[in-house]
C-alpha positions in Angstrom: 44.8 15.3 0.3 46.5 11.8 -1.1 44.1 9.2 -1.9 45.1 5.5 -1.9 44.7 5.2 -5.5 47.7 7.8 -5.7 44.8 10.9 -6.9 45.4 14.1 -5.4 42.3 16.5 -4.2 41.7 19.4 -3.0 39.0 21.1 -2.1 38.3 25.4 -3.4 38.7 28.2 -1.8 35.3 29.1 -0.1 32.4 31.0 -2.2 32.0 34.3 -0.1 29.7 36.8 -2.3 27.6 33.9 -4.1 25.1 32.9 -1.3 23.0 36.1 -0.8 21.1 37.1 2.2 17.8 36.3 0.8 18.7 32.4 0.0 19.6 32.3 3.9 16.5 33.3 4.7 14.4 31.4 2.6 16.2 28.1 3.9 15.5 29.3 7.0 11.8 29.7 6.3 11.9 25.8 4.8 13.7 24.6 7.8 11.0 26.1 9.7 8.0 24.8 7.8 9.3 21.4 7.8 9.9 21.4 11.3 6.7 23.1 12.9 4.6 19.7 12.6 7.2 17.9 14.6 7.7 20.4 17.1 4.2 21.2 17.8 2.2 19.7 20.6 0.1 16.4 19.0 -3.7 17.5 18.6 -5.6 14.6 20.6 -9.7 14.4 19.4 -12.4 14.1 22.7 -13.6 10.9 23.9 -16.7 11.4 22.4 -15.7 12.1 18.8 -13.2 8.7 19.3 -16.2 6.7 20.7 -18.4 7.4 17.1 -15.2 6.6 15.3 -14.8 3.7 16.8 -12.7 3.5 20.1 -11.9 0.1 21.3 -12.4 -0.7 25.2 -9.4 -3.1 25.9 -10.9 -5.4 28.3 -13.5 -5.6 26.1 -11.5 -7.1 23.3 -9.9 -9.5 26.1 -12.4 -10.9 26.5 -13.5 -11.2 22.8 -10.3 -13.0 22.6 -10.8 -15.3 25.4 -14.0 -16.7 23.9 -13.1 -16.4 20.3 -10.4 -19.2 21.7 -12.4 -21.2 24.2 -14.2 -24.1 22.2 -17.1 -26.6 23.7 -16.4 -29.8 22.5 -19.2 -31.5 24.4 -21.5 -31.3 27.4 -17.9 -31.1 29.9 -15.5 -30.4 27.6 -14.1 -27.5 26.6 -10.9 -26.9 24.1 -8.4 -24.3 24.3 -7.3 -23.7 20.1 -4.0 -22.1 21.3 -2.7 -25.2 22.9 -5.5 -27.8 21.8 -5.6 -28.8 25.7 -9.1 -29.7 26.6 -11.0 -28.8 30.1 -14.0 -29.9 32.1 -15.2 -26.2 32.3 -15.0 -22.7 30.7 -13.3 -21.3 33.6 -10.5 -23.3 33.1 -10.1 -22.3 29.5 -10.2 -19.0 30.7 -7.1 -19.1 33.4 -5.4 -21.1 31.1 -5.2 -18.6 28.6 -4.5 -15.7 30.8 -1.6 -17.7 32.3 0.1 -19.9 29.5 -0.5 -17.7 26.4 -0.6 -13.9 28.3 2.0 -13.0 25.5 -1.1 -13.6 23.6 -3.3 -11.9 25.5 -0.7 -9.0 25.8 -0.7 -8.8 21.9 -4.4 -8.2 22.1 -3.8 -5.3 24.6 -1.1 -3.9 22.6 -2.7 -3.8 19.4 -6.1 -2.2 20.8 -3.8 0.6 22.3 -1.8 0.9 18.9 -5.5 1.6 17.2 -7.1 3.7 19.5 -4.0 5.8 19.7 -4.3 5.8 15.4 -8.0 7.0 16.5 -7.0 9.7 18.5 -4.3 11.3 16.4 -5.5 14.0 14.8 -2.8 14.5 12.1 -3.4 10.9 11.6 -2.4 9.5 7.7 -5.8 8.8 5.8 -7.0 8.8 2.0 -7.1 11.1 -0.1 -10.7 13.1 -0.3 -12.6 12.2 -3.6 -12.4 14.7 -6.6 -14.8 15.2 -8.7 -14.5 13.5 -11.8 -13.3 15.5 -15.2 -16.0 16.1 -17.6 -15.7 13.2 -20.5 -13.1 13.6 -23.1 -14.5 13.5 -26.3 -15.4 10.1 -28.5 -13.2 8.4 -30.9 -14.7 8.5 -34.1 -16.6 6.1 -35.9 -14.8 2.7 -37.0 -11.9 4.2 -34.3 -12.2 2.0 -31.0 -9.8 2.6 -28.3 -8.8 5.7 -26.8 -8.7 9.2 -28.1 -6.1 10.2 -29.8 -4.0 7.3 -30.5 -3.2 6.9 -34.3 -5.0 3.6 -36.1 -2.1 1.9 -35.9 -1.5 2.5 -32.0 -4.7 1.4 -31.9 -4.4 -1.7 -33.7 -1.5 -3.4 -31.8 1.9 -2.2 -33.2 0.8 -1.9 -36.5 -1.1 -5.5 -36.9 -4.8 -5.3 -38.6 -7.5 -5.1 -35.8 -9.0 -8.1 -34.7 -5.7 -10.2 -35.2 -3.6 -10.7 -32.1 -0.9 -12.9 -32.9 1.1 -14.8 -30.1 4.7 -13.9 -29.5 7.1 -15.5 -32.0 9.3 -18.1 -30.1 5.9 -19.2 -27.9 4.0 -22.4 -28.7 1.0 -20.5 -29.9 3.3 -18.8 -32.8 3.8 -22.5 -34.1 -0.2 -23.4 -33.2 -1.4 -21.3 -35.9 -1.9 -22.6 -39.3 0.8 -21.9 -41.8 -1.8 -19.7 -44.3 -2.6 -17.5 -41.3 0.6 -17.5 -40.4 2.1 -16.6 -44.0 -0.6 -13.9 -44.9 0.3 -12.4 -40.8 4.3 -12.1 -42.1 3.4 -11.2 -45.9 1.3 -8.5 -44.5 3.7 -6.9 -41.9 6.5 -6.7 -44.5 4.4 -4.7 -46.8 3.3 -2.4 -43.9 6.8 -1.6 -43.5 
């Protein structure tokens, strides 16, 4: 086939006798596998096992929502958060919201269904179970802090003596230090190397 940059391909004659009947049938299998979880009817768990996990009633959060946003000001006033537009009564508050901010109020709805179907699914993505926890490794020994089996120098910073962490050259705190420390830090990484 030409190619606009003036190459030339073309593609091989067809491999006949590599693929083997078994390899057929193992992608087969794989297909399969991969595709019974998808094709299988969703698992939904009974009300009563979603009511101890925690199934939301949506009118109940509604109404949570309503007066989570309806403030009393005063004696007669009332405040509406959403819109900061005050009222004489609670009531009001209440239509108010359900008519000027239902997109609100719709969000509500939505996101309780959204969660109690999570609840109800019973392939539903969740953590991992806790393993038990790998018997200690052994200690370092003496004089040795860190972790096992790093060599002293690993252990003390890239090969400078432990205790001594000195900042990164080109960094204020490389000119901060004093120029003895400084000297004996350079006289002694030269004659480590």
């Amino acid at each position: 086939m030409p190619h606009r940059c003036g190459l030339v391909h073309v593609r091989g004659p067809l491999p006949v006798a590599k693929i083997t009947a078994t390899e057929v049938s193992e992608h087969q299998k794989m297909c399969e596998e991969r595709l019974a979880p998808l094709l299988s009817p969703s698992e939904n768990l009974s009300e009563e096992e979603a009511a101890r996990l925690g199934k939301k009633d949506p009118e109940q959060e509604v109404e949570k929502f309503l007066s989570a946003n309806t403030q009393e000001l005063s004696k007669d006033k009332w405040l509406c958060p959403l819109s900061g537009k005050k009222f004489k009564a609670p009531e009001f508050v209440r239509k108010h919201i359900l008519n000027k901010h239902a997109e609100k109020v719709a969000a509500v709805r939505q996101e309780v269904e959204f969660f109690n179907n999570f609840l109800l699914d019973a392939k539903r993505p969740s953590l991992p179970e806790n393993k038990p926890l790998p018997p200690p490794a052994q200690a370092a020994p003496p004089g040795l802090p860190g972790f096992p089996g790093q060599s002293p120098q690993q252990q003390s910073l890239l090969g400078y003596p432990p205790g001594i962490r000195p900042p990164m050259p080109g960094f204020p705190g490389w000119l901060s230090i004093n120029w003895s420390t400084r000297r004996q830090l350079l006289l002694w990484r030269f004659s480590v190397i």
